[in-house]
N, C-alpha and C positions, 0 to 999 in steps of 0.2 A: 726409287728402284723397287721391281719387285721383288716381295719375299719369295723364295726357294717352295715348293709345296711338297717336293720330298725330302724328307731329314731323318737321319738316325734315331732311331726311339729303343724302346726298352721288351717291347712286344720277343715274343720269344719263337726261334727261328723253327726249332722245333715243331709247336703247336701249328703254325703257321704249314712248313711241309705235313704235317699229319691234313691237315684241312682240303689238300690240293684233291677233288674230286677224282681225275681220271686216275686210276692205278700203276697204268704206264708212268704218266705225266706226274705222277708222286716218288714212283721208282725212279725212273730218272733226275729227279731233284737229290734224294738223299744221295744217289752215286755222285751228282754233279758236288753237294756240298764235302762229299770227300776229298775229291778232286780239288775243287779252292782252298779246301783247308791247309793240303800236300803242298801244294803251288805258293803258296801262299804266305804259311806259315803262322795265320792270322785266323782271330777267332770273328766268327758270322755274326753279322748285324743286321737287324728289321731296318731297309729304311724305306719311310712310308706303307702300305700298308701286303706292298707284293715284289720287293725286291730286296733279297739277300746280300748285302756289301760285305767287301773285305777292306779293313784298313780304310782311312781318310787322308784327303788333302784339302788345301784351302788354294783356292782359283780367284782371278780374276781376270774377269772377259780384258780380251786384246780389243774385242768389237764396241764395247758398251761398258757402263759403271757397272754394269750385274758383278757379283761376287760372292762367294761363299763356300761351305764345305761340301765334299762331295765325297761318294767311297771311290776309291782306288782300282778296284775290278768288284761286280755282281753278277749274278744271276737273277730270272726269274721263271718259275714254269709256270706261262702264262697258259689260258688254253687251248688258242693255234699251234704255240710251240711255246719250247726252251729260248728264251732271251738270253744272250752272254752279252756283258758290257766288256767292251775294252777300251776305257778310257782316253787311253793314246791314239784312237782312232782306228777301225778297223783295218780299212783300206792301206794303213801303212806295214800291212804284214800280209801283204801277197803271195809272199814264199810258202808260209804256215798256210795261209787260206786255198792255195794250192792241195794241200797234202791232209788237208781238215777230211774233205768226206774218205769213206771206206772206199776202194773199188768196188765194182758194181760187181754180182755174181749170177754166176748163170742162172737162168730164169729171171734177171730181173730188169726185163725189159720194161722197157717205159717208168721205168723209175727216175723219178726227179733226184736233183742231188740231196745230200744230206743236209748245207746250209743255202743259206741264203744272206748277203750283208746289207743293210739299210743303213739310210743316216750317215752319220761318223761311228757311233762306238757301239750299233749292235749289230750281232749275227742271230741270224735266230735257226734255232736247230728243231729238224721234224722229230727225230727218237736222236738218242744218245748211240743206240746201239749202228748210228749211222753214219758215225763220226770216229776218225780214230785217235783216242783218247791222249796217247802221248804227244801228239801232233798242239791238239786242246791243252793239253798241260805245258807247254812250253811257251805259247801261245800266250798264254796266262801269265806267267813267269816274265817274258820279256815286257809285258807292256806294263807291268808294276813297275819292274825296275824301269822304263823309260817315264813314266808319271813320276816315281822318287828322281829322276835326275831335275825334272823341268822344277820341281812343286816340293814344299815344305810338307812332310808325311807324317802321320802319325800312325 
């Protein structure tokens, strides 16, 4: 089986958002990390060397032997965008994904939306200020608690 290459470490989450070059893309991190904090209830964890986790569980694939720990919901402000993990799967919150970007406002033609969803578990978002944030916090909120129903949590 392969070993996992991202895992929880001790790196400090902090130092890490102080590092994130663009200013926007830093700004928007520290609001993002308040935001899972609130959601959450749960203090921030390095895992690997660009992804903030909240909380853990222990998995094993329904597909293959793989197994292991993994955090519960993260972020990361990569430098295309803001990555949100939703562990549960993104696609299974269509309603919230709905209602994620801001309306668009006058003059803002041609403007793409705010997310975009890839994969199973990530969205990745252009600015923060593009998204509307209760929408994101709830968001967040339900798919913890749907990981804590499936998965043993810590």
């Amino acid at each position: 089986m392969a070993e996992l290459k991202t895992k929880k470490n001790a790196a400090s989450v902090t130092v890490f958002i102080d590092s994130v070059k663009d200013p926007q893309r830093r700004a928007d991190a520290k609001q993002l990390l308040k935001i899972f904090k609130a959601a959450t209830g749960m203090k921030p964890v390095m895992w690997g060397t660009s992804i903030i986790g909240f909380g853990s569980y222990h998995y094993k694939s329904e597909r293959s032997t793989q197994e292991g720990d993994w955090m519960l919901t993260a972020f990361s402000p990569r430098a295309q965008n803001l990555t949100v993990y939703i562990m549960s799967g993104a696609k299974n919150y269509g309603t919230f994904l709905k209602k994620l970007d801001k309306p668009a406002r006058p003059g803002d033609r041609g403007r793409s939306g705010g997310h975009k969803i890839s994969g199973g578990s990530c969205i990745y978002i252009n600015r923060l200020s593009d998204i509307h944030i209760p929408t994101l916090t709830t968001l967040i909120k339900a798919s913890v608690r749907d990981v804590q129903k499936k998965y043993k949590t810590s």
